[in-house]
C-alpha positions as CSV (number, residue, x, y, z in Angstrom):
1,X,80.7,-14.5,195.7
2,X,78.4,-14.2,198.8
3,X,76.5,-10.6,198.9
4,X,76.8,-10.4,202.4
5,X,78.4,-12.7,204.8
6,X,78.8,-13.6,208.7
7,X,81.2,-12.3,210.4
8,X,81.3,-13.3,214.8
9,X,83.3,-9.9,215.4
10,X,80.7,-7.7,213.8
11,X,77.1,-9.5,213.9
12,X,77.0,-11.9,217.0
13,X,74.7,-10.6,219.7
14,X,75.8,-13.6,221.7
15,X,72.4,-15.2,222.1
16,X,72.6,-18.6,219.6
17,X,69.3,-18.9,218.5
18,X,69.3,-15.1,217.2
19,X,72.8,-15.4,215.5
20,X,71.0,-18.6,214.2
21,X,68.5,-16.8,213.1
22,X,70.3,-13.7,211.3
23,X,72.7,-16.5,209.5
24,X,69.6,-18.6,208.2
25,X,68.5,-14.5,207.1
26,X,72.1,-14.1,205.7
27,X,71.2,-17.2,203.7
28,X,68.9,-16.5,202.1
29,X,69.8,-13.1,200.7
30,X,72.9,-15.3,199.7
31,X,70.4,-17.9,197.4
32,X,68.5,-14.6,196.4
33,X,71.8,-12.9,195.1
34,X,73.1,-16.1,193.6
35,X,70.0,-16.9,191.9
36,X,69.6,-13.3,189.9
37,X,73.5,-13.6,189.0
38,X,73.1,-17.2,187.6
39,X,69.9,-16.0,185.7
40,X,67.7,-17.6,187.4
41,X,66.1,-15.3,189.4
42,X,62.5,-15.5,187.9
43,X,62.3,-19.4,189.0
44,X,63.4,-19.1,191.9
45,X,62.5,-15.2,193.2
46,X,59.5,-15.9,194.3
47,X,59.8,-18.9,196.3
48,X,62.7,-17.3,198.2
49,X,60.6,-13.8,198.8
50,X,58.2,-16.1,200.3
51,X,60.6,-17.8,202.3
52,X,62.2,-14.4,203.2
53,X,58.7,-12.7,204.2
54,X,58.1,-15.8,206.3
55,X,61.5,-16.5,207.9
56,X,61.2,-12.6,209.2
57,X,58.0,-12.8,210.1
58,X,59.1,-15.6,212.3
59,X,62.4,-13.8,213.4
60,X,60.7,-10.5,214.3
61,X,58.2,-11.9,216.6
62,X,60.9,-14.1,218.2
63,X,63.0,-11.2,218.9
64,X,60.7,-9.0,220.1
65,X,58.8,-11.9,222.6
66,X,62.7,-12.4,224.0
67,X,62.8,-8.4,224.2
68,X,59.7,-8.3,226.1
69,X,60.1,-11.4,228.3
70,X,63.9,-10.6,229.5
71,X,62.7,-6.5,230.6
72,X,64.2,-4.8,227.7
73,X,61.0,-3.3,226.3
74,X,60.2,-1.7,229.6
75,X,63.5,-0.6,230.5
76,X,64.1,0.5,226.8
77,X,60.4,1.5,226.0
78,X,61.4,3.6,223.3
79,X,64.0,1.6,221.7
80,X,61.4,-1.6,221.9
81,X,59.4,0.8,220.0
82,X,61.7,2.1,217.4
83,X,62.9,-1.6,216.8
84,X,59.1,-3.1,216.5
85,X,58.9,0.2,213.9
86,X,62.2,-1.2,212.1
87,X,60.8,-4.6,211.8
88,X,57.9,-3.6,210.8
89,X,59.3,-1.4,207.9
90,X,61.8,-4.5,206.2
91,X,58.5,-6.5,206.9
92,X,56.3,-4.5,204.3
93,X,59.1,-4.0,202.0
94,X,59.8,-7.8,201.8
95,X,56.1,-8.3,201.3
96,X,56.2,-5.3,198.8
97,X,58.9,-7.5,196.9
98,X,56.9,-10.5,196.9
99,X,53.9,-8.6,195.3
100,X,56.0,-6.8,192.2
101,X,57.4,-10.5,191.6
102,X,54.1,-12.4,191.7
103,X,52.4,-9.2,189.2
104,X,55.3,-9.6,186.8
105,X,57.7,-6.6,188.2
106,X,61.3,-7.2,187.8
107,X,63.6,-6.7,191.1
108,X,66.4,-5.6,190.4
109,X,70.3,-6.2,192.5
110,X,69.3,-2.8,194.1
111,X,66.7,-4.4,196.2
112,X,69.0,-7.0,197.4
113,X,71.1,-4.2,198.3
114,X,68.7,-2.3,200.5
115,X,68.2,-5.9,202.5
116,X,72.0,-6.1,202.7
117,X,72.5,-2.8,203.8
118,X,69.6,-2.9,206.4
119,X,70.3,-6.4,207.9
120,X,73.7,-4.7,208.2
121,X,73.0,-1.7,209.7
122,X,70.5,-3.5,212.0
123,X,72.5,-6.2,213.3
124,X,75.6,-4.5,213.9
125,X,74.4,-1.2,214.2
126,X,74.7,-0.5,218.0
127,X,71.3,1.3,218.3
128,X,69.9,-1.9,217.6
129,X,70.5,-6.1,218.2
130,X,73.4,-5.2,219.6
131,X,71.8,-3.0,221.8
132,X,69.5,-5.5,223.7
133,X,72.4,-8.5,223.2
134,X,74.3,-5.9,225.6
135,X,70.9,-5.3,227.9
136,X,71.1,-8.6,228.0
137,X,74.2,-9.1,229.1
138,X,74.8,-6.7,231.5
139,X,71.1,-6.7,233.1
140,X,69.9,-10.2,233.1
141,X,71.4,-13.1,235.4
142,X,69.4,-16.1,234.1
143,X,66.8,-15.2,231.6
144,X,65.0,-18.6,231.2
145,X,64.7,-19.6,227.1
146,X,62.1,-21.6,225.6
């Protein structure tokens, strides 16, 4: 059973490469979930956090470039703000992870929770993706993508 899983209706900001994105995010909590219930978390834990710190470092900088080149983070200086802060924060936790693993900590289904629950919150919460998918869409006639 999938730990958390997509769902159009409730994570979709309507921009493809970021619904991309979150899925391939979504994925990889999926392997990390599957991999502690199967046992064989400690092969494969640390090769996924890495992949996980990586792939959000990736995202996060992605989504905040498209933030600042489509307006939002001058029309919405402080939610910019507050969402560079929320990045920022899964960031160092991820990165926390990876550390306890590589000195020997154990990680426990907890953790996996708190990424569930954030990615959750985060993506669907309305204070946040969904908040510049709908700047997006209301404000910008032909942002030009990369």
């Amino acid at each position: 059973m999938a730990l958390i899983e997509w769902d159009d209706d409730r994570y979709s900001t309507n921009i493809d490469r970021f619904d991309e994105q979150h899925q391939n995010l979504f994925e990889l909590l999926n392997d990390l979930h599957q991999a502690m219930e199967e046992g064989h978390a400690e092969e494969e834990l640390g090769d996924i956090l890495r992949e996980l710190e990586r792939y959000t470092e990736y995202h996060f900088g992605d989504e905040e470039e498209f933030m600042e080149d489509c307006g939002y983070s001058q029309d919405c200086a402080d939610c910019f703000h507050n969402h560079q802060e929320m990045h920022e924060n899964f960031a160092s936790k991820v990165t926390e992870l990876r550390q306890k693993h590589e000195d020997g900590e154990y990680i426990t289904m907890e953790v996996l929770e708190f990424a569930r629950d954030w990615l959750d919150s985060h993506i669907a919460g309305g204070d946040q993706d969904q908040n510049y998918s709908e700047y997006f869409q209301n404000e910008v006639d032909s942002y030009e993508f990369d």
